[in-house]
C-alpha positions, 0 to 999 in steps of 0.5 A, spaced: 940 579 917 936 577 922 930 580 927 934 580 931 940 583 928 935 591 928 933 589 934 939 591 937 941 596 932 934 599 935 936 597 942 942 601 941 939 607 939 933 609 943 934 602 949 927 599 950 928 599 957 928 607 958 921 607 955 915 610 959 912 605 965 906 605 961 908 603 954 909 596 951 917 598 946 921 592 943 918 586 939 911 586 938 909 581 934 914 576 931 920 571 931 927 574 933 931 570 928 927 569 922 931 572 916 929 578 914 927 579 907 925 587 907 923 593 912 917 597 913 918 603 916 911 607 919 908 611 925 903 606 926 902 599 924 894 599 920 892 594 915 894 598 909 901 598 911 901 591 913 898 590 905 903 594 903 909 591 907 906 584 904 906 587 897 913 589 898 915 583 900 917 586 906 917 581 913 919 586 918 915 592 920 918 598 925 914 603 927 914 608 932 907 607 935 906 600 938 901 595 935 900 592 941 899 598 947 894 595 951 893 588 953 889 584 948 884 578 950 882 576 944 884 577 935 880 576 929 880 576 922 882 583 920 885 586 925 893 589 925 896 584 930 892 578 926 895 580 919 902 580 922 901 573 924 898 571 919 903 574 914 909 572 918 911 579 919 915 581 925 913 588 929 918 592 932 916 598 936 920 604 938 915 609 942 917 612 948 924 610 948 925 613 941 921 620 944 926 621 949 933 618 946 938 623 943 936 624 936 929 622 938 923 625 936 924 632 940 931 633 937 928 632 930 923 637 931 929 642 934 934 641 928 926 642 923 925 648 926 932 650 925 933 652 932 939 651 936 940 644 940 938 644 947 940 640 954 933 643 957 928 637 958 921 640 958 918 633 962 925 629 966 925 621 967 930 618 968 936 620 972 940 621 966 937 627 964 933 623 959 925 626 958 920 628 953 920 634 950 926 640 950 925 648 951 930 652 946 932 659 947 931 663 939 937 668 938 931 673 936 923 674 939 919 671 933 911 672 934 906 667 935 903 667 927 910 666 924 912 660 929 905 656 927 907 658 920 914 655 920 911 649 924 907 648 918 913 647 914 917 644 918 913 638 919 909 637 913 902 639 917 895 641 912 894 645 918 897 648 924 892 651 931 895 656 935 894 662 940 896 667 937 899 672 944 901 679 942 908 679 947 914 677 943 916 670 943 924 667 945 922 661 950 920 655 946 918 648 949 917 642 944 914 636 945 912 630 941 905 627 940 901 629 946 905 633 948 900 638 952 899 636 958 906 639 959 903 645 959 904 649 967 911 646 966 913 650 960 911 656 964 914 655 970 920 653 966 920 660 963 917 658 955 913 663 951 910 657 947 910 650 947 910 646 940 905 639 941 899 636 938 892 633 940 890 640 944 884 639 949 879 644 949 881 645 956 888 646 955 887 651 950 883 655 955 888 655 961 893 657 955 890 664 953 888 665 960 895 666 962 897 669 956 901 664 953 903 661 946 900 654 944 901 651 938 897 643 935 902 642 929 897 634 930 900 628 934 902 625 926 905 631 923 910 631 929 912 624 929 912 622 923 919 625 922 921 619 926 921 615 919 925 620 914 930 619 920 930 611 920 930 610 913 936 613 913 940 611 919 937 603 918 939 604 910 947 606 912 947 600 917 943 594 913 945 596 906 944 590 903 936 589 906 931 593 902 928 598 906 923 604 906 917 608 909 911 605 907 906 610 902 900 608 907 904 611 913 900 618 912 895 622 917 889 618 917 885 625 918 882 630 911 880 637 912 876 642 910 880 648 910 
């Protein structure tokens, strides 16, 4: 197998030309014919991963966050993008295309919380309906605490912040990420709430100031799904190429709780 051959497993699973204007998805870094060896799958491409991939053997990265987003001037010694130069790795990058596509990140988050499937798209794109997030009808109102426990669950996360409403809650948004800025579309779509992460201070203001349930189950937690879903998908397609989630791909942060 080849670069390339997940290249276009990847294509045909999330099209890296139904990604956001802003984003940089496909191959980063690397050659599309170089034989693959092993895979490593994380969130982001950090230093420990990639040591972590050396360690392994592995010669193919795909991660969810592209390892170059912004446009590099310049490399050195120590830096990611270096490292897989410099270790002849390839860098595959599903972001945006992958947030959006079917069985994407939102439709992770949708079947984890056990909630039923949803045509709803929070936040349209493209004009096949493709776009970030998903707004779901709960068979049964559930109040703001017991939504924030089940995220917390759900996604694995150490800690969940929310804005703990009185009114029942039956209309729920979700989005990856950071997802928040979404947050007057999911009222004016009717929600009661809107799952995301990396909550300004400002957005948690506006939400209580109109009543409404927002919940932080952290950028990380929300995404990292994204991997347990690859690992097996890639594992059903590529049985014959190592391939596994990187250790290292963790929640940078530690808490005080």
């Amino acid at each position: 197998m080849k670069v390339k051959d997940f290249y276009i497993f990847m294509d045909e699973y999330a099209p890296f030309d139904k990604c956001g204007d802003f984003d940089n998805c496909g191959l980063n870094v690397g050659d599309m014919d170089a034989e693959v060896s092993a895979v490593c799958l994380c969130l982001d491409i950090t230093n420990k991963v990639i040591d972590e991939a050396v360690k392994r053997g592995a010669n193919l990265i795909i991660s969810h966050h592209p390892v170059i987003f912004d446009p590099l001037k310049e490399l050195h010694p120590g830096e990611p993008v270096y490292k897989l130069i410099e270790n002849h790795i390839s860098a595959i990058c599903a972001h945006t295309n992958a947030d959006m596509t079917i069985n994407g990140v939102t439709d992770l988050m949708v079947e984890l919380m056990g909630f039923e499937k949803s045509d709803i798209v929070l936040e349209p794109v493209f004009p096949d309906g493709r776009g970030y997030g998903k707004v779901c009808v709960l068979p049964i109102p559930t109040t703001a605490r017991a939504l924030a426990e089940s995220c917390k669950e759900a996604f694995g996360c150490t800690a969940v912040r929310f804005i703990d409403v009185e009114k029942p809650l039956i209309r729920v948004g979700l989005c990856s990420g950071a997802g928040a800025g979404n947050l007057k579309r999911a009222i004016a779509l009717g929600c009661d709430a809107l799952i995301t992460g990396d909550v300004k201070h400002d957005i948690w203001i506006d939400a209580q100031n109109a009543g409404f349930c927002m919940i932080d189950a952290g950028h990380f937690h929300t995404e990292n799904i994204l991997c347990n879903y690859l690992l097996g998908a890639l594992c059903r397609k590529f049985p014959d190429i190592e391939i596994f989630k990187a250790e290292s791909s963790a929640d940078p942060c530690s808490y005080v709780l």
